[in-house]
Structures are given as C-alpha cells and as structure tokens.
N, C-alpha and C positions, 0 to 999 in steps of 0.2 A: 504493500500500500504506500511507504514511504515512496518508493520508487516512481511510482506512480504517479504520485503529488506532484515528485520533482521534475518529471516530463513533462505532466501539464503543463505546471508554471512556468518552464522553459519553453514551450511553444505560447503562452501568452505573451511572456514580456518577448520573444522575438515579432511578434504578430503589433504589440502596442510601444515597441521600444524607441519607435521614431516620434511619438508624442511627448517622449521624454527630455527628448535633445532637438538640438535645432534640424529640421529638413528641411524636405524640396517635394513642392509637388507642379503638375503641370497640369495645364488648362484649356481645353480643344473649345473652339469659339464656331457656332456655326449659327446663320442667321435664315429666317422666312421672309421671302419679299414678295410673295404674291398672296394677293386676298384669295384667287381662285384656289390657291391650290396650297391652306393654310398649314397644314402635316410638311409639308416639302421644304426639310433645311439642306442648304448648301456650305459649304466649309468656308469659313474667314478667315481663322488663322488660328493660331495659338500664345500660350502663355508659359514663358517659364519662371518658375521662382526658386533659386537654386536655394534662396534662405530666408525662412519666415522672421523670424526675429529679427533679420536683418531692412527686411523688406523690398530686398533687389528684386529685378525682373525684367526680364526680356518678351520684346512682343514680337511677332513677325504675325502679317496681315498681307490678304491677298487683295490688289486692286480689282474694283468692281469692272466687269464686261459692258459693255454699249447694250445689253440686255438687261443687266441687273442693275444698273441707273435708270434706267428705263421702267422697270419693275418699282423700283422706290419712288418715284416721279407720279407714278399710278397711284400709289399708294397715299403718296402725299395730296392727291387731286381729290381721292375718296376719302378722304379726315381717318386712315385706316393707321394701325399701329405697326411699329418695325421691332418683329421678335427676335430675342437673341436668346440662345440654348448655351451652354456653358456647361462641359463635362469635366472633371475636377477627375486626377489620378492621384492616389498616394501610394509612396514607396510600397508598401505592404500588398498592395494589390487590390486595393478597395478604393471604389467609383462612386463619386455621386452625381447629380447633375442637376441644373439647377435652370430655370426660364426668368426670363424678365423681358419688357417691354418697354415702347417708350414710341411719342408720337413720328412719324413718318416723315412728319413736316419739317418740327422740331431737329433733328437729323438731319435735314438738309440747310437749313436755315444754318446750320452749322457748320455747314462745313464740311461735315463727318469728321468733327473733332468731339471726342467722349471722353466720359471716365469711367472707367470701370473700378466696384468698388468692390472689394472682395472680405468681407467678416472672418475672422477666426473666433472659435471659441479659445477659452483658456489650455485645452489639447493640442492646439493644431489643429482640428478639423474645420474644414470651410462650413459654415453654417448661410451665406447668403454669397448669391455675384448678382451685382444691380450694373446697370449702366445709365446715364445719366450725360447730357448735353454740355462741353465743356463751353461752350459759349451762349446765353441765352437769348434766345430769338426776339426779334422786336415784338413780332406780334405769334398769337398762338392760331393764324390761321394764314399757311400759303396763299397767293395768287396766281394764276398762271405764268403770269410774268415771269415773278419768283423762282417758281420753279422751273421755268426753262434756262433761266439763266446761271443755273449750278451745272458746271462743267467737269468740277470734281470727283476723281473716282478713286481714290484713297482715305484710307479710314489714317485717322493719328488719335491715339488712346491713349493717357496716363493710367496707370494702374497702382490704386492706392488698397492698400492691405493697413483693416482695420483689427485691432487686436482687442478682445474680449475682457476685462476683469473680474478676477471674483470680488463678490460682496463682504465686507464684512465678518466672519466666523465669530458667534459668542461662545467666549470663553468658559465652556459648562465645565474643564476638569479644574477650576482654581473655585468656581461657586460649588461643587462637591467635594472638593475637600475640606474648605471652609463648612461645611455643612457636618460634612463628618466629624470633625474636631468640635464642631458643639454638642451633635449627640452624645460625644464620648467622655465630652465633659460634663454634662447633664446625667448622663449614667452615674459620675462620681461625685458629684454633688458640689461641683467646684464653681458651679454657674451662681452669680447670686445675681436675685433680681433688684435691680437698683430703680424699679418705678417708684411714684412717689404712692402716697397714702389712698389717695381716690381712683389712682389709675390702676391699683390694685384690686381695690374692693368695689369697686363701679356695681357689680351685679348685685351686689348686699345693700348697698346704699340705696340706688334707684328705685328697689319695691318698697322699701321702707318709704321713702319719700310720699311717693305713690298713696302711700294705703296712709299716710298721715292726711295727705292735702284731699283725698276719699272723705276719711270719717269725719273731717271739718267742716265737710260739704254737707253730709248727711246729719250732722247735728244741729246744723243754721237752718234746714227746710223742717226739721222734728222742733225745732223749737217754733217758727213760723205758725 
C-alpha cells in the first residue's frame, strides 16, 4: 500500500508540477467571419508565453485574404459580431478553450489593433482570453464609407497576462490554540473572572427587580 501511495503521488505532482514553478503555455487563435456560416473558424495565428510570471510572449498572426476583409466588411454592414476561439495548451497535456467576441465594426474602426487579455488563476491555469479594441472607435456604428475605406489586413495585438490573487486566509490555527489554552486553563481553575459585580449576577438581579416594580404595581391598584 505504501508503494502504492508513493506512485500515485508521483504521477500527481509530475501531472500538477508545472503549477508549481514558473511555465509556458501556448495559444492557437482562430477567428469566425461569416454570419452564414457561424461554426466555421479559420486559423489566425498563435500565442506563445515561454513564462507566466514573467509575462513574455510572442504573437505571430496571419494577414487576412481579399476574402476574409471582405467577410468582416459584411459583417460590419450587418451590426454582426467578430468571434475569436482561443485554444490554451499546457505542458502537461491539458486543453482548454475559450470564445469571446466583440463588434465587427468596432474591429475595423481599429485598425485591427486589439488586446488580448488573458487571466490566470493563482495555479497557472488560464481561467479567461477576452479581446478587446486597442483603439476606441468614434462612433459605435460603421458607414459604408467607413468601411470601405479600411484597407488593412493585418491584425497587431498586445497580449496582457493578468494574474489572479488569493484573498485573505483567516488565521483559525493561532484562534484554536488560543482557544485551547483557555479550556485548559478553565479545567485548572486558573481562569478568574474579573467582571464587575452586576455583570456577574445580571440574571439574579433583573427578576428580582422585576417582581419588586410587579408587587408595587399591584399594591397601588389593591389599595385604589
């Protein structure tokens, strides 16, 4: 059984031991530009981040085709959204993937300048990828004009890696042991109470009170 335990926990911490230290994971970018055919992602580019702590990273991004400008241009004429898919590797061999969106228009009024914004938890694991418009549009609605006059077929992305904290921890082992050291002290009769005289006897005094300012009451209506 020792044995046993000891293989486990060997294939855990080899399976979780890159959350322990700094890593790299890498990020496949793939976007939808037609409202017809909204399932249908094509490949953009990718992400690398050789180090999370550090927050380095390498983008490489594929220029759009005279068809997929064309597709976003559509898109932006039908107030329709521009999807991006983001599939996250980790060392270990575990995938997540993640969707976000953002107006069509928006996007072009840009430039196709974005940011990509990528959440960690306090592990290392990606818990969100957003993207977001690195320059903001005058208005939140194309013209045709507008839109023909973007000539643009290159994406430029910052990629900012935001890191998770934890909250707080209350400190329960310093409040049980102080807890404990008074039980053990109350066992041995070492605790003395230093209240005063009424904060003591509160419960004896109050009925007494009580049943005095009663029978005063009931003597003034029997004499009446």
């Amino acid at each position: 059984m020792s044995y046993m335990a000891i293989v486990l926990f060997s294939l855990l911490a080899t399976s979780w031991s890159f959350l322990e230290h700094d890593s790299w994971i890498t990020i496949d970018l793939h976007h939808s530009l037609s409202s017809s055919k909204p399932d249908h992602f094509s490949h953009r580019g990718n992400i690398s981040i050789p180090s999370l702590n550090a927050g380095l990273s390498t983008v490489v991004q594929n220029p759009l085709t005279a068809a997929e400008l064309d597709n976003i241009k559509l898109l932006a004429k039908q107030n329709g959204f521009y999807r991006l898919r983001a599939t996250v590797s980790y060392p270990n061999g575990n995938v997540q993937r993640f969707l976000t969106s953002s107006k069509a228009c928006s996007l072009l009024m840009a430039q196709f300048n974005d940011v990509l914004w990528i959440s960690l938890d306090p592990y290392g694991y990606v818990t969100g990828v957003t993207a977001s418009q690195d320059l903001a549009p005058k208005s939140s609605e194309c013209s045709t004009d507008d839109i023909q006059q973007v000539k643009e077929n290159n994406f430029s992305s910052d990629v900012i890696i935001r890191h998770a904290e934890l909250a707080p921890v209350p400190d329960t082992g310093s409040f049980i042991q102080k807890f404990e050291r008074e039980r053990e002290a109350r066992e041995r009769g070492e605790v003395r109470d230093t209240r005063g005289f009424f904060a003591k006897y509160w419960m004896y005094i109050v009925p007494v009170v009580l049943l005095v300012f009663i029978s005063g009451a009931t003597n003034q209506d029997a004499a009446k």
